[in-house]
C-alpha positions in Angstrom: -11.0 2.6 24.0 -11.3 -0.4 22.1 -8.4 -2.1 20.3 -8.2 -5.4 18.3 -4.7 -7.1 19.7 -2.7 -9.8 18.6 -2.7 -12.2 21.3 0.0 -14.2 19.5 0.8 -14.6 15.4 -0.9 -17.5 14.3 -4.4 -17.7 12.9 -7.1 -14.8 13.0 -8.8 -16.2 16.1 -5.2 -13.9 18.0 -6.8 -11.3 16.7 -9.1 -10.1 20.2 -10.9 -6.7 20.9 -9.8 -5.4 24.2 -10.2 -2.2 26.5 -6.7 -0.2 26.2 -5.9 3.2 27.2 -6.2 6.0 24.7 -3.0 6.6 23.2 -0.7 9.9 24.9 0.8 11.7 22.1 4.2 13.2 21.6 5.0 16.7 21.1 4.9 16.0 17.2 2.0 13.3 17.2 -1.5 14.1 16.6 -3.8 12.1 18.3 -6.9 11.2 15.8 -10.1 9.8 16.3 -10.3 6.8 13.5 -12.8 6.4 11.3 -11.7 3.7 8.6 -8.9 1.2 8.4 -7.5 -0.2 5.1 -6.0 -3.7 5.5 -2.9 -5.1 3.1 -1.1 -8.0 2.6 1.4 -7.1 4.9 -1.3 -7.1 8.0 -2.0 -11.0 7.5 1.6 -12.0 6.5 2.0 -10.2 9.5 0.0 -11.9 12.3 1.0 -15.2 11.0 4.7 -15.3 11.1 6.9 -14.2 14.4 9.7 -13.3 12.5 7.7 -11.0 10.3 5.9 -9.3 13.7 9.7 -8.5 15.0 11.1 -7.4 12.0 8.1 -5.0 10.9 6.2 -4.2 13.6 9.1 -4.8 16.3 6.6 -4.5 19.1 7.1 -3.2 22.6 8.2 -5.5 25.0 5.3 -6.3 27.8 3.2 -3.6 25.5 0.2 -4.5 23.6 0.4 -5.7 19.8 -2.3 -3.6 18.0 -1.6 -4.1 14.3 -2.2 -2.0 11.1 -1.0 1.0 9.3 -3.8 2.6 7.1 -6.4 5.1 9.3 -8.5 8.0 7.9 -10.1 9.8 11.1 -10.7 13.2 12.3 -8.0 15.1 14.9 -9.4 15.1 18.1 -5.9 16.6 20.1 -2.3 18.1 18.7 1.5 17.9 20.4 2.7 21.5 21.4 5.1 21.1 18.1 2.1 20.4 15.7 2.0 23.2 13.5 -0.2 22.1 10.4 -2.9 20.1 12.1 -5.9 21.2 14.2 -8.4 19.9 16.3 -11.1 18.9 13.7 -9.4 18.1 10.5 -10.4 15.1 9.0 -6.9 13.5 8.0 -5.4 9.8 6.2 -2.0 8.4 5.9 -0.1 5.6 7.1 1.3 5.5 10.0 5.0 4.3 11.5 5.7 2.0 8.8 7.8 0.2 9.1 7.6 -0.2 13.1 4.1 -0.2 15.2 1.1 1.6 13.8 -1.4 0.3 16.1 -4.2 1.1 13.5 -6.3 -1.5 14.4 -8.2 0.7 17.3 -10.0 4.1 18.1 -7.9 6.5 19.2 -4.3 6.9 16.6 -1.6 8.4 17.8 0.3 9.1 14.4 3.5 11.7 14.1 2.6 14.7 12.1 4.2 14.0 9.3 3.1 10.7 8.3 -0.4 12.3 7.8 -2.2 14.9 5.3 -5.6 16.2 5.0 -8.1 14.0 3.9 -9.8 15.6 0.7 -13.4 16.6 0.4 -14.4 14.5 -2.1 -13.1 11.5 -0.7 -14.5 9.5 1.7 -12.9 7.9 5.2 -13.0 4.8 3.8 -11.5 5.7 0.3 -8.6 8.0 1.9 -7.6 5.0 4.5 -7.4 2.7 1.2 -4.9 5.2 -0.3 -2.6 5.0 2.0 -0.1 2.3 2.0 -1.0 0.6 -1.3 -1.0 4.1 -2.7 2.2 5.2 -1.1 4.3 1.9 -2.7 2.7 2.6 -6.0 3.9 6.2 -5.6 7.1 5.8 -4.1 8.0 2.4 -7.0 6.6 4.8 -9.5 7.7 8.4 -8.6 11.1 8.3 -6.4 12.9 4.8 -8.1 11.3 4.6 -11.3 10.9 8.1 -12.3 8.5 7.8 -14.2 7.7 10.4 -17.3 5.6 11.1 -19.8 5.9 8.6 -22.6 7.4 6.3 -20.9 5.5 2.4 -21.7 5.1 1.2 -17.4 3.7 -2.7 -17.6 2.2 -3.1 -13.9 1.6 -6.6 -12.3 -1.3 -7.6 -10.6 -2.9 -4.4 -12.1 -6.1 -4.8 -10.2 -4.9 -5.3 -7.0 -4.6 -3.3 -4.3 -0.9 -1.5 -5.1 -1.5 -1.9 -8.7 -5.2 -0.2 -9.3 -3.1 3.0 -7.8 -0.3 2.1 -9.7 -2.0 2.4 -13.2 -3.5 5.5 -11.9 -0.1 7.1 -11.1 1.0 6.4 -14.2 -1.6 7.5 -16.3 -1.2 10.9 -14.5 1.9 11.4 -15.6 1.4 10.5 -18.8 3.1 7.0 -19.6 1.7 4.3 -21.5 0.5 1.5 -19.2 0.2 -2.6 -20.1 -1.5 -4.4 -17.0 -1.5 -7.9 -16.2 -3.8 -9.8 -14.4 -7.1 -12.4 -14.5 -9.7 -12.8 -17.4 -11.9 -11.7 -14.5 -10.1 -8.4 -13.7 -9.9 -7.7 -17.2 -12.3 -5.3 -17.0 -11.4 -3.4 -14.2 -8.1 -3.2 -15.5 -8.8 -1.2 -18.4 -11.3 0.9 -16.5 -8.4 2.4 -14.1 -6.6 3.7 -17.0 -4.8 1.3 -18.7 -3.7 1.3 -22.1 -3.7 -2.4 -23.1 -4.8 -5.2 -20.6 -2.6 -9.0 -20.7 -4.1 -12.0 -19.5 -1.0 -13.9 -17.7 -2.9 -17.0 -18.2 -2.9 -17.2 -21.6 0.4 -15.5 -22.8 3.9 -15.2 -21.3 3.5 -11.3 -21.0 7.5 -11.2 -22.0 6.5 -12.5 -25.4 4.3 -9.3 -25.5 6.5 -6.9 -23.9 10.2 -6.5 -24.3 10.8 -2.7 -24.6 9.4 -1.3 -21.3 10.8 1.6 -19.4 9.6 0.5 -16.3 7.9 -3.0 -15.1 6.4 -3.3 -11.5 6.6 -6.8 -10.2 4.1 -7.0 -7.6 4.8 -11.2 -7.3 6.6 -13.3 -5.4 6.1 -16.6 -7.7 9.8 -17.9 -8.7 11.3 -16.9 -12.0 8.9 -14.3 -12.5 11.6 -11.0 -11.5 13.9 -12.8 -13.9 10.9 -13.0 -17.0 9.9 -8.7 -15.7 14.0 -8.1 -16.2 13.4 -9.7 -20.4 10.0 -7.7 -20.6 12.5 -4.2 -19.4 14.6 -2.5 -22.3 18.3 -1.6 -21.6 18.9 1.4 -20.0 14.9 1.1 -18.1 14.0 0.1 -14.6 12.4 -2.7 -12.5 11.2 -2.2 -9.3 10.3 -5.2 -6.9 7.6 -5.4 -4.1 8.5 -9.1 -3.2 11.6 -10.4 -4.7 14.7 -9.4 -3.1 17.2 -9.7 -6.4 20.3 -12.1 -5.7 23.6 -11.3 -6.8 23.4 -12.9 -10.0 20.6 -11.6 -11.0 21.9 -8.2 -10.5 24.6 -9.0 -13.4 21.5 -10.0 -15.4 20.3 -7.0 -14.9 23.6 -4.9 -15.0 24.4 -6.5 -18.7 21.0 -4.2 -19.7 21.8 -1.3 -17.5 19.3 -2.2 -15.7 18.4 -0.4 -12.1 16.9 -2.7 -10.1 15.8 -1.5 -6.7 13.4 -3.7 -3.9 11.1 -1.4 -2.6 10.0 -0.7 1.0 7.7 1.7 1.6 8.1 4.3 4.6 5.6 6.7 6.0 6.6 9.7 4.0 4.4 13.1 4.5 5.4 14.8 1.5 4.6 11.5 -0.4 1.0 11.2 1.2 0.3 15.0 0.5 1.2 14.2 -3.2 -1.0 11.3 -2.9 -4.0 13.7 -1.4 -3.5 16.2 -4.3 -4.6 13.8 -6.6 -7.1 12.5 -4.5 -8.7 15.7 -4.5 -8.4 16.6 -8.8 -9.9 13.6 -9.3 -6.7 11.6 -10.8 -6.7 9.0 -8.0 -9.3 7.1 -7.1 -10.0 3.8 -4.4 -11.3 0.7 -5.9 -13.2 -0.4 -2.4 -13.9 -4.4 -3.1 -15.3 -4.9 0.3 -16.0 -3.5 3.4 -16.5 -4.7 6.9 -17.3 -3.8 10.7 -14.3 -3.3 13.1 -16.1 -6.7 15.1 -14.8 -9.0 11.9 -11.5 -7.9 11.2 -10.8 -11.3 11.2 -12.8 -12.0 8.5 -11.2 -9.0 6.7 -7.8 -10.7 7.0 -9.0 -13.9 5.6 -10.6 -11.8 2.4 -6.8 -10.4 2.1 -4.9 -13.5 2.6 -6.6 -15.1 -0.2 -4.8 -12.6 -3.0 -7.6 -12.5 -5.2 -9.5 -9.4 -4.6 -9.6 -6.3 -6.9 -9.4 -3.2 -5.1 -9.2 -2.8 -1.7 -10.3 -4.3 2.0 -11.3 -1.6 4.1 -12.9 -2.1 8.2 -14.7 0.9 9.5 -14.6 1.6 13.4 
């Protein structure tokens, strides 16, 4: 089958299509057929930085370092402990993260649970988009910030690829949502679900917003977890994507009764069945910015790197 391997981190040129076997499964591994890819973030931070590649992916020795998480494909064989899968079902999730995913190639083999049925309505490339942008938004949302109806949820980087979801999620569960982001993604914003839209360029968003129940801080720019923990109300709850808090910033935080938890998301199959359910009533839907063949993933992780797309980078195979 064909595979695109890292060769070595660096820049995209160590990303190379190669001929590597089909994948053998495990007794609780399906072993899927993919049809659509969805590229984060993490992918390019990824195959640039060593340290990242060991500490995320934490590769095989001597093995072959196929990248990526997201895959939406059809099952094409089942491990003799698969009991909720069968040959045939077109499923999406993401897959062994954190550890090696190996996404980035035909043939998947993904555990059981990290997986659910992909829904009707949705398309490959949608369900591969909301996987692991989806999951963080869920699991930030959902499991830390228990979210509830009427809570007031401001969301970083609201049109990005975790936070499009992340409006979405919240919506549905019937908070009030505040989005940040670009004059340009204004609009896009608003049309995910949110309830009032702030342009970070033109005012501090903590002069705005100082009673939230939850904030998501999507950003890794200095100061900025310290201005979300001013924009939470005591007793709420801040959840970080980048930031890992320091200790005195937890006694910042601790002087509000503040929770502060630093997300990492897992592969979860309860998680991505609760992300499928609302793929399939219509309360979850992929903003797709841009699409491209498996040939130029390169290009794909260039379009990602730059951190200004709305929506989503998806390859199909």
């Amino acid at each position: 089958m064909k595979a695109i391997v890292l060769q070595q981190t660096g820049g995209v040129e160590n990303l190379v299509i190669k001929e590597v076997p089909v994948p053998a499964i495990k007794d609780n591994e399906v072993l899927i057929q993919n049809k659509a890819i969805a590229i984060n973030p993490v992918d390019a931070f990824v195959r640039g930085n060593a340290g990242a590649l060991q500490g995320i992916v934490r590769p095989a020795e001597g093995a072959d370092i196929i990248l990526g998480w997201d895959i939406a494909g059809e099952v094409v064989a089942t491990g003799k402990d698969v009991k909720d899968f069968k040959t045939g079902d077109a499923v999406f999730g993401m897959v062994n993260f954190p550890g090696q995913g190996s996404a980035y190639a035909e043939y998947v083999a993904a555990p059981a649970d990290h997986v659910a049925l992909k829904p009707a309505n949705t398309t490959y490339e949608k369900a591969a988009a909301a996987s692991l942008a989806a999951l963080t938004a869920w699991q930030a949302l959902v499991v830390h910030g228990q979210v509830k109806k009427g809570d007031k949820v401001l969301i970083h980087a609201a049109a990005g690829g975790v936070g499009h979801y992340a409006v979405q999620i919240a919506k549905h569960f019937g908070a009030y949502v505040i989005g940040t982001a670009s004059a340009a993604k204004k609009e896009g914003v608003l049309s995910f679900g949110a309830n009032e839209y702030i342009d970070y360029n033109q005012q501090p968003f903590e002069s705005l917003v100082t009673d939230a129940d939850i904030v998501l801080d999507s950003l890794g720019i200095p100061g900025h977890l310290e201005r979300s923990l001013s924009a939470v109300k005591n007793n709420g709850r801040l959840i970080s994507l980048l930031v890992f808090p320091d200790d005195a910033f937890k006694q910042q935080a601790a002087a509000k009764n503040v929770y502060v938890h630093r997300l990492t998301v897992n592969s979860d199959g309860k998680d991505i069945s609760s992300i499928a359910s609302l793929l399939e009533q219509g309360a979850l839907h992929s903003d797709i910015a841009e699409t491209f063949p498996f040939e130029e993933m390169g290009k794909a992780h260039e379009k990602v790197a730059g951190g200004k797309t709305q929506g989503k980078i998806v390859v199909n195979v």
